[in-house]
C-alpha positions in Angstrom: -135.7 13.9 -58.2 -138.1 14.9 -55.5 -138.7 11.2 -55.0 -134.9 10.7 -54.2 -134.7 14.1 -52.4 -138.3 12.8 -50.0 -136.4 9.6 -49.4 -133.2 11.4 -48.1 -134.8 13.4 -45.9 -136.6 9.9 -44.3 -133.4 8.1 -43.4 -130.6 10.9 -43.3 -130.4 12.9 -40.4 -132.0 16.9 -41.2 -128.3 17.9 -40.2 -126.5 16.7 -43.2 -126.8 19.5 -45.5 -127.9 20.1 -48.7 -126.8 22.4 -51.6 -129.6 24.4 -53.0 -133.4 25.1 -53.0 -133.8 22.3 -55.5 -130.4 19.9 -54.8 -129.0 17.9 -57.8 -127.7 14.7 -57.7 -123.8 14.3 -59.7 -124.1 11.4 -61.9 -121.1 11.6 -64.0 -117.4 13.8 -64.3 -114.9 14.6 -66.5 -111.8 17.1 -66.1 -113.2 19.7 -64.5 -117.2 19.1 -65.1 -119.7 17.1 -63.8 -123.1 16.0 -65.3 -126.3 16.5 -62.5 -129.4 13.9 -63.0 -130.8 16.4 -65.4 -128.2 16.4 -68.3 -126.8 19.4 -67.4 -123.6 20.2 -66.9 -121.5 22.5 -64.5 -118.0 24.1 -64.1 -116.9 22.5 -61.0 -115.2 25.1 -58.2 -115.8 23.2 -55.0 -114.8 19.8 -56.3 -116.5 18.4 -53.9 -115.5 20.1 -50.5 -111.7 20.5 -52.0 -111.6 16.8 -52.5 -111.7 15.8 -56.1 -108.2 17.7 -56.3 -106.8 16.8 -60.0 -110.7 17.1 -61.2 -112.7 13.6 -62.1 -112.0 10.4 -64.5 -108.5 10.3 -64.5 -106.8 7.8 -66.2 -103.9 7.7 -63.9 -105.7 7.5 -60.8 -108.1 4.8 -62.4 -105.4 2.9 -64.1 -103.8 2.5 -60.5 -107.0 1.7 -58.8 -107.8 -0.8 -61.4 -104.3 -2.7 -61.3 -105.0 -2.8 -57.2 -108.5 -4.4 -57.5 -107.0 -6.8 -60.2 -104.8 -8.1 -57.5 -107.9 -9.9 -55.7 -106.7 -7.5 -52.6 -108.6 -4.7 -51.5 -107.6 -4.8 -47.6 -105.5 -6.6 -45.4 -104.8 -4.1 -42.8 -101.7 -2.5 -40.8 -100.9 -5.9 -39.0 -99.4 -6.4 -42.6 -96.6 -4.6 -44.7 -98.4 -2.4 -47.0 -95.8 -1.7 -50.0 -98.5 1.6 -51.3 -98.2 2.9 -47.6 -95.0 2.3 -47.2 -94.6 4.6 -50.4 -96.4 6.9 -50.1 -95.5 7.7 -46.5 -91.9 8.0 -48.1 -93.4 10.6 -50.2 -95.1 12.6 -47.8 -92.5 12.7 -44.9 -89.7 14.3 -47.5 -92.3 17.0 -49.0 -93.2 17.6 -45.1 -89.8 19.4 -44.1 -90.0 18.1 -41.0 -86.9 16.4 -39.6 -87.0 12.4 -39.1 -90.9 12.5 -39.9 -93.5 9.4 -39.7 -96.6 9.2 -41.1 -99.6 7.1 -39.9 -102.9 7.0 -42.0 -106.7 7.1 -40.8 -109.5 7.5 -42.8 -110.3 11.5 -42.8 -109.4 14.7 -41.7 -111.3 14.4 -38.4 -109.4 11.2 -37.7 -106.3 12.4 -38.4 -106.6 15.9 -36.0 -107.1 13.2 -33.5 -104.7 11.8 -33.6 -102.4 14.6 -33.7 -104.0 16.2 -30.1 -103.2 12.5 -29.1 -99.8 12.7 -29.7 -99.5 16.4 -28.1 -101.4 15.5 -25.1 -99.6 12.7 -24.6 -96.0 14.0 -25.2 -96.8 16.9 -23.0 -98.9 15.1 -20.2 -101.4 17.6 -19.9 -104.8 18.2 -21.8 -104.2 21.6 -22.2 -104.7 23.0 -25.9 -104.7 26.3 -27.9 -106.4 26.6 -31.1 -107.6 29.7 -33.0 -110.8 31.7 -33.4 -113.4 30.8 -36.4 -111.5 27.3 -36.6 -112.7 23.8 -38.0 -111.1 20.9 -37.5 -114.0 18.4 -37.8 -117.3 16.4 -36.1 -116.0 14.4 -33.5 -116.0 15.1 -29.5 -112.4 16.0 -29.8 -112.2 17.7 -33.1 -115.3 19.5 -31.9 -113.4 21.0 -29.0 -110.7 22.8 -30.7 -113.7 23.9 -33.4 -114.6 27.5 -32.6 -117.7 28.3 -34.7 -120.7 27.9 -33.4 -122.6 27.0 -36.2 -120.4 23.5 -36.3 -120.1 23.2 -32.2 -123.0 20.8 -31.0 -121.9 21.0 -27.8 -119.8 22.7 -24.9 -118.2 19.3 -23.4 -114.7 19.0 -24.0 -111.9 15.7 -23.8 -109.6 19.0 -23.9 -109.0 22.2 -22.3 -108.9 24.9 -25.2 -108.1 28.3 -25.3 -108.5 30.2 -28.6 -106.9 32.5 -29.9 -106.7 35.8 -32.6 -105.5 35.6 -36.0 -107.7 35.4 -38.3 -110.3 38.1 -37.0 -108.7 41.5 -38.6 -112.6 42.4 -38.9 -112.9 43.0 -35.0 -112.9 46.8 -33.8 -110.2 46.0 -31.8 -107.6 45.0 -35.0 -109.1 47.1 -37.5 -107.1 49.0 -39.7 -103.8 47.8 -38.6 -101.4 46.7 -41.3 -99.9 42.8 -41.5 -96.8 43.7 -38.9 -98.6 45.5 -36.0 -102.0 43.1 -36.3 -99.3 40.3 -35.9 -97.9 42.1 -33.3 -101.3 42.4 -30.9 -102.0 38.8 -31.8 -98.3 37.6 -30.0 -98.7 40.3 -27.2 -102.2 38.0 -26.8 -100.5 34.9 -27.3 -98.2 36.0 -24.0 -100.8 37.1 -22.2 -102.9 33.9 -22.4 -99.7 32.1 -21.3 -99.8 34.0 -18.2 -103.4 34.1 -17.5 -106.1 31.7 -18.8 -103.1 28.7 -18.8 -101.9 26.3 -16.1 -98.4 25.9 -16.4 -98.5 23.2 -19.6 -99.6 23.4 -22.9 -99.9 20.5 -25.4 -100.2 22.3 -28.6 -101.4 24.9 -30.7 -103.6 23.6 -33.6 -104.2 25.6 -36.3 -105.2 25.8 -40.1 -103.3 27.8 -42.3 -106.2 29.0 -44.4 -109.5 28.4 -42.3 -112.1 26.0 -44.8 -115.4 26.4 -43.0 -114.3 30.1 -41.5 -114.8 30.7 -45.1 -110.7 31.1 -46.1 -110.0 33.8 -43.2 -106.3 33.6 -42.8 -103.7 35.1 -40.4 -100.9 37.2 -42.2 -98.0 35.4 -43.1 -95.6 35.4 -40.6 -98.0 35.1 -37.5 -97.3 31.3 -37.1 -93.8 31.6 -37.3 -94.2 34.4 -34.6 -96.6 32.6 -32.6 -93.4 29.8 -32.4 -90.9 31.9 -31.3 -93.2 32.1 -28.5 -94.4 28.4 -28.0 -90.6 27.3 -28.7 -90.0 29.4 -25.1 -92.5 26.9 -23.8 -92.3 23.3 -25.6 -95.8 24.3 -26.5 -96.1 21.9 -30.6 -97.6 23.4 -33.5 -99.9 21.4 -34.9 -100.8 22.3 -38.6 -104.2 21.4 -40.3 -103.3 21.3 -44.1 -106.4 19.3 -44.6 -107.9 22.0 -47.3 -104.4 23.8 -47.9 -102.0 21.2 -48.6 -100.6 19.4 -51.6 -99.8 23.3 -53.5 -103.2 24.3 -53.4 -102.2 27.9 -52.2 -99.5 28.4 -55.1 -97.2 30.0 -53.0 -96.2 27.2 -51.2 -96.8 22.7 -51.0 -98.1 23.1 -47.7 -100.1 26.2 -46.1 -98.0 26.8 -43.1 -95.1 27.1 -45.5 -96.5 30.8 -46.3 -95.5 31.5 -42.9 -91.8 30.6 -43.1 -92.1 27.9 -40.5 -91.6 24.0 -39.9 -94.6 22.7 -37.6 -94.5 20.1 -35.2 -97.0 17.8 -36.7 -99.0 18.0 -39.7 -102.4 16.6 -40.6 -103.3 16.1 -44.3 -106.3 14.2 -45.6 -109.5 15.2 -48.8 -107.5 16.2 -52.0 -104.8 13.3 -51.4 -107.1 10.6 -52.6 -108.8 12.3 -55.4 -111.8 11.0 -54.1 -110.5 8.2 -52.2 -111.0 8.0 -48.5 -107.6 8.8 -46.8 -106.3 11.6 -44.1 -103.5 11.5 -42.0 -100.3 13.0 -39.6 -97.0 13.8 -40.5 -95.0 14.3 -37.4 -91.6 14.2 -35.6 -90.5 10.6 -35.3 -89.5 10.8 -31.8 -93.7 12.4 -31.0 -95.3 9.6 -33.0 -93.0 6.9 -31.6 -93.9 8.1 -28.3 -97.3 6.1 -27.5 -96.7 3.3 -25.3 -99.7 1.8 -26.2 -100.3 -1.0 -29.1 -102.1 0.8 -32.1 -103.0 0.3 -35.9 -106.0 1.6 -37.7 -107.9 -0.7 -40.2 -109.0 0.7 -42.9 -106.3 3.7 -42.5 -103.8 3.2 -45.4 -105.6 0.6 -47.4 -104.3 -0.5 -50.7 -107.3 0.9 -52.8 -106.5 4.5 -51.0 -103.1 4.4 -51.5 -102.8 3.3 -54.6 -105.0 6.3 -55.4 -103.4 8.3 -53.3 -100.3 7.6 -55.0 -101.4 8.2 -58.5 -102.6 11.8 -57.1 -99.5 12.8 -55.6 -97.3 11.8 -58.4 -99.4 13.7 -60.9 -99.7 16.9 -58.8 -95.9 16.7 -58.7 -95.4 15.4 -62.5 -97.7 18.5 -63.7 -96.3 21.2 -61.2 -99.6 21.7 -60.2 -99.0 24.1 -57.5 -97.1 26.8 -60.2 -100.9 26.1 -61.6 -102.6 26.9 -59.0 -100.6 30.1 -58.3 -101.2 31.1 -62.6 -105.2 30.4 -62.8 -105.9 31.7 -59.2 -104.4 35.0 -59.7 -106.2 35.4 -63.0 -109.8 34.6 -60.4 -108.0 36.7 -57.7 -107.5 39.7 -59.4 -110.8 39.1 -62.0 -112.9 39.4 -58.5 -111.1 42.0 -56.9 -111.4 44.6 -60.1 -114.9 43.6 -59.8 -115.7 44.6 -56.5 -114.7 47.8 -57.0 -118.1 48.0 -58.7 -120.0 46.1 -56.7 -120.9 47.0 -52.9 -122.4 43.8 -51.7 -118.9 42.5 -52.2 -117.0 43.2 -48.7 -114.1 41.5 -49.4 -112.4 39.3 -51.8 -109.6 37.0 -50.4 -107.2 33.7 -50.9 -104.3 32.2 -52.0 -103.8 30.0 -55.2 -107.0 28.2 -56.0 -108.6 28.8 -52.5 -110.5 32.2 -52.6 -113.3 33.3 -51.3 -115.7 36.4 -51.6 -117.4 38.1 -48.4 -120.9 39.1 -49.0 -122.6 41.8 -47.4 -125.6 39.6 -46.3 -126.3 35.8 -45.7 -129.3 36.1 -48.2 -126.8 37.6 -50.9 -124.3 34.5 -50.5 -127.7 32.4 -51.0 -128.9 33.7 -54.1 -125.4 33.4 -54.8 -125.6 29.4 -55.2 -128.6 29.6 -57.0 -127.6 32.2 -59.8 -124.3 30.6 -60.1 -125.7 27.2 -60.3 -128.1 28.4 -62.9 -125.2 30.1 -64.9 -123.3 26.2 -64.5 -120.7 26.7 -61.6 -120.4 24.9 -58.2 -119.2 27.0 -55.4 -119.4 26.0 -51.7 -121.0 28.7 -48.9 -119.6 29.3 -45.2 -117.9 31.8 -42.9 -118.6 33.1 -39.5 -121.8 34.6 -40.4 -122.9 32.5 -43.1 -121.9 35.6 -46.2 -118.7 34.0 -47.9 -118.8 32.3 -50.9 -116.1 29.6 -50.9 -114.2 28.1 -53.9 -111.6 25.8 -54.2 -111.2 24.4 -58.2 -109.5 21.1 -58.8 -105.8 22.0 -59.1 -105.8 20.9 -62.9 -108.2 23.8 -63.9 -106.6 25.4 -67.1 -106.9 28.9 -67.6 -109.4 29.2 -70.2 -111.7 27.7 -67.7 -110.6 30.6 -64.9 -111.2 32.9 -67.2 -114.8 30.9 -67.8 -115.3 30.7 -63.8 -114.7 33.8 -63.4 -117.1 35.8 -65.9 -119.9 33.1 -64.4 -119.0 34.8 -61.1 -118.9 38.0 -61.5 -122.1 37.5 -63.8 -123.7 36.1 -60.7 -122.5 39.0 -58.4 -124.1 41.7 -61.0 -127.5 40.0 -61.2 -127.8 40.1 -57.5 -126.4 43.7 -57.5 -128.8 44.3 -59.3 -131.7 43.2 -57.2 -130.8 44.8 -54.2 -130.2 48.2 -56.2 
């Protein structure tokens, strides 16, 4: 293995990341395991950043893949009727909610938030944009401009003019202690004041992710967004929403994240989990804002049989096996395993999430390291983030059955009390 890890490091750049002192290479899957190079075997909770959704090897995803490739066609492009898109949109814009919705596919998440500020700068002729505190919304020069963690932000350039905003940051002296109603409160009285001050008199769009991934799941109450609406309504300011990590009933309490906040967004973007592995991202949007462009457009490898077929082998199973109302059942047994935990262990600061996206704030960076060792020496994968670089991040495949929550969970809190006990 140090062979293949020497020859990584010579032709991938030193800022792709690697899990772990010693990293593992996955060799093989099945349900809700994977095998590493060694032979061992490991519980998987980050399923590969929240992207192997319904877990690995199954049939119907590989059945539908297989009858695709059979066909002799693997891509023909958008200049073509795609029957898979063409479904699968169908499928997407009536789960959306949102009235007379389109769909147009790219190729990841980054790709698709894009193409979402496209539509709102476009629709709004101005490049003014709001987006939120601790966000990510992905790598590229746009994406990078509504991102606001440092530790992702290569640069201060900007296609955009951003403003962020509070919602997520109940940790600040300013917010703490207040309960759900007044923080939500402050955050709007905020929201009014930028508007006045920090503004010119358009704004494109708010863009915002219900559940932040990389901000290491902070989330705003529910009910900010649909606050924060009232107030952009009073402006034709859009509401983008980035279910990239939270859609497809991930949270349990609802298919998409900005759901939990009682409200119907503007546009959505959606991309990981949908393919099971697959590449494929995408927007969900009002017909009359993605029908707006005046220019000629298609993307090429956006929405290519292969993908969809997997895509729609995912879909139908997560709605077949009412795998949200799973979600919702073996998260709350993690949820509330975690949180009776921490009640005995101080490095834990906070345990939070929704569904089977949950996350635990440690005290120190070095605690959420030795974190992904000990748990990867106990056989679990968990995923490590946040503002500061302490949360733990975990996001099962939606299929995970609730013996193996109960499993995930004693590995867990196992890890936590052998690191408890080193810092004692």
């Amino acid at each position: 293995m140090s062979d293949l890890l020497a020859r990584h490091r010579a032709v991938i750049p030193n800022w792709v990341a690697l899990n772990y002192a010693e990293p593992i290479e996955i060799v093989s899957g099945k349900g809700n395991r994977v095998v590493d190079h060694t032979g061992k075997s490991y519980l998987d909770f980050f399923a590969g950043i929240l992207t192997n959704m319904i877990g690995y090897d199954v049939p119907e995803v590989r059945e539908a893949v297989e009858r695709q490739l059979a066909t002799g066609v693997v891509h023909t492009s958008t200049v073509y009727l795609l029957r898979g898109q063409i479904e699968l949109a169908e499928k997407i814009a009536r789960l959306s909610g949102i009235p007379d919705a389109k769909v147009f596919f790219t190729n990841s998440g980054t790709e698709a938030n894009e193409t979402a500020l496209l539509l709102a700068t476009y629709a709004r002729k101005t490049d003014q944009v709001l987006a939120m505190r601790q966000s990510y919304h992905g790598r590229s020069f746009g994406a990078i401009s509504v991102t606001s963690n440092t530790t992702w932000k290569n640069n201060s350039m900007s296609p955009l003019n951003v403003h962020f905003l509070h919602g997520a940051d109940r940790h600040l002296p300013a917010f703490r202690g207040m309960g759900d109603a007044e923080y939500i409160e402050a955050c709007v009285a905020d929201l009014r004041h930028a508007l006045a001050t920090v503004v010119s008199r358009d704004v494109a769009a708010l863009i915002a992710e219900p559940i932040q991934g990389v901000g290491g799941f902070t989330a705003a109450p529910d009910g900010l967004f649909k606050a924060y609406k009232e107030v952009l309504d009073e402006h034709g300011i859009l509401l983008i929403s980035d279910e990239v990590q939270t859609g497809w009933g991930r949270t349990g309490s609802a298919f998409f994240g900005i759901q939990n906040h009682d409200v119907t967004p503007d546009m959505m973007t959606f991309a990981k989990g949908l393919g099971n592995g697959f590449a494929v991202g995408g927007i969900v949007a009002r017909g009359d804002l993605m029908d707006g462009l005046h220019a000629v457009g298609l993307s090429t490898f956006g929405g290519n049989p292969i993908s969809m077929a997997a895509a729609n082998a995912t879909l139908d199973y997560v709605l077949d096996h009412d795998l949200q109302a799973n979600a919702a059942r073996t998260g709350k047994i993690i949820i509330d395993g975690l949180r009776e935990a921490a009640q005995r262990l101080p490095i834990v600061k906070e345990v939070r999430g929704k569904g089977l996206m949950f996350a635990i704030e440690l005290a120190e960076p070095a605690h959420a390291g030795r974190f992904m060792e000990e748990s990867k020496k106990l056989g679990l994968l968990a995923g490590k983030g946040g503002l500061y670089g302490t949360a733990i991040r975990m996001a099962p495949p939606l299929t995970l059955t609730v013996e193996e929550a109960h499993e995930g969970l004693d590995i867990i809190v196992n890890a936590l009390e052998v690191i408890q006990d080193e810092v004692r």
